[in-house]
C-alpha positions, 0 to 999 in steps of 0.5 A: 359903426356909430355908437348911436348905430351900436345902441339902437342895435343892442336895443333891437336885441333886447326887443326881440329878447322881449317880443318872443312868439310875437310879443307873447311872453312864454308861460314860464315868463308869464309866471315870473310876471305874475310873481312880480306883481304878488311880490309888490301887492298886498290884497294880491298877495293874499288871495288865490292867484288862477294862471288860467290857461284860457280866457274863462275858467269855470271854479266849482265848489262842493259842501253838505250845508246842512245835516247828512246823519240820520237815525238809521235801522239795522238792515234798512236803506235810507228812504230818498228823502234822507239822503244827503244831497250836496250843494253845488256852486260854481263861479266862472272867471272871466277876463277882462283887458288891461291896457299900459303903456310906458316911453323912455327916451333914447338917452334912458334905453342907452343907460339901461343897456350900458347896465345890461339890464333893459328888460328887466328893468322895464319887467320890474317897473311896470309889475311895481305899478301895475301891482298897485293899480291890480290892487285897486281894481280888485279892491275897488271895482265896480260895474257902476263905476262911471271909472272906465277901469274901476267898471271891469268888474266888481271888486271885494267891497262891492261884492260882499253884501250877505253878511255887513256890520254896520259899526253905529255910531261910527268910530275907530276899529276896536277890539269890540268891533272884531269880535261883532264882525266875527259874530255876524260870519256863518257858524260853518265858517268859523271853524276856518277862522285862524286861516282867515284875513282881516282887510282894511285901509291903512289908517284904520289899522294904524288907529287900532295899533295907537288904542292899543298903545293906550293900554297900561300893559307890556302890549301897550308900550310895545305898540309905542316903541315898535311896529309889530304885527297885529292879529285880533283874535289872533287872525292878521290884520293887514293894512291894504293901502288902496283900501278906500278912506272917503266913505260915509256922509263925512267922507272920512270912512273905510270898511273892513272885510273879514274872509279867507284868502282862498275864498278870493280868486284872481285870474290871470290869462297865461299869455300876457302880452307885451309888446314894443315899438319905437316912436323914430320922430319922438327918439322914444321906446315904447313899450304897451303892456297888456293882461286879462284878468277877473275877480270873483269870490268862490262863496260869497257868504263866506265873508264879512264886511264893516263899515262905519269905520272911522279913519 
């Protein structure tokens, strides 16, 4: 046998390694994937990952928003209209279809099999990029995107309107801005406060860090000499680096949004496809890549977003 015989044979065993019940990955394997990319994510990251087990997933919520406590009588029933009636809400989940595709040369198949590892290999460099183009959409969707993949679905910015801090003038994140955006959250929601994530674009954290360098203090020169984690009134900051910094009149603008990592659900369809073919002509491998995926937030309200930001 040749040896370009022997390694297209090996590349073979590993497509059929891949390819498993017709080019759907295993549950199990689906999983591994899904950890991949919250591993190189960070909105990700921090929300709630759904493996749903079918391309819609209904999530329902239950909360007394308002008083259920009334004066009671000794031996007296409480009348209809002082009974506490809970408020329902429920968000559906519903998928849609993310395409990749990614070709090695033959010379590229031949080095990865030589190390044994073309599966993972191919596994891990497509969940790297995939994870950040994950983190774009659910940061940056929007239905009236003329992006066609920006357009899937609305992503967090777009979809927080209730409660929005206009920072005016506009400016750099200061430690006065947390505590306004903090202000316009629902009393109700507060209490969950320390579990709570402040999100925003890179630079706009960096602006914050070098205002506290500016300060006098032990805080100050730690802020100079070292990269330490920030919490604003004790809750993370964290930079998300697809977080837009083109907002505003003068282009040169981010926004922050203030929410629970909970409150936000990313769904994921188990069976993630991922399938492979070669290009005999072009002496390529080519591999297609292909996910379902939606974003929603369980309660909208839950959530803040500035903007004015300054970067």
């Amino acid at each position: 046998m040749k040896k370009s015989e022997y390694y297209l044979e090996k590349a073979d065993l590993v497509v059929s390694d891949i390819s498993t019940n017709g080019g759907f990955l295993q549950p199990a394997q689906a999983a591994r994937f899904i950890r991949l990319l919250i591993k190189e994510a960070k909105l990700l990251k921090e929300a709630n990952v759904v493996p749903m087990r079918s391309h819609q997933q209904l999530i329902e919520t239950m909360r007394f928003g308002s008083r259920v406590l009334v004066a009671g009588s000794e031996g007296v029933a409480l009348s209809e209209g002082q009974r506490a009636r809970p408020d329902f809400t429920k968000v559906t989940l519903n998928v849609k279809l993310f395409k990749a595709e990614a070709r090695w040369s033959d010379e590229v198949i031949e080095d990865n099999i030589e190390r044994g590892a073309l599966a993972d290999t191919i596994m891990t460099q497509l969940a790297e990029r995939a994870s950040l183009d994950i983190d774009e959409v659910l940061a940056l969707g929007d239905t009236a995107s003329a992006d066609t993949f920006l357009a899937q679905f609305n992503g967090l910015i777009k979809t927080v309107v209730t409660n929005v801090f206009a920072k005016s003038p506009i400016g750099t994140l200061t430690k006065d801005d947390f505590t306004d955006i903090l202000k316009l959250m629902p009393v109700e929601f507060q209490r969950d406060f320390p579990r709570m994530r402040w999100l925003t674009s890179a630079n706009a954290v960096h602006n914050y860090r070098r205002s506290l360098s500016d300060r006098a203090t032990v805080l100050g020169d730690r802020n100079v000499e070292a990269f330490i984690v920030t919490n604003p009134l004790g809750v993370p900051l964290v930079d998300v680096p697809v977080f837009p910094e083109n907002l505003g009149a003068g282009t040169n603008e981010t926004a922050v949004i203030l929410t629970l990592p909970d409150n936000m659900n990313v769904g994921f369809w188990r069976q993630i496809r991922l399938q492979t073919a070669r290009d005999v002509s072009a002496g390529q491998f080519v591999v297609v890549l292909s996910l379902r995926m939606d974003f929603k937030l369980t309660h909208e309200p839950a959530s803040v977003k500035a903007t004015g930001i300054k970067v």
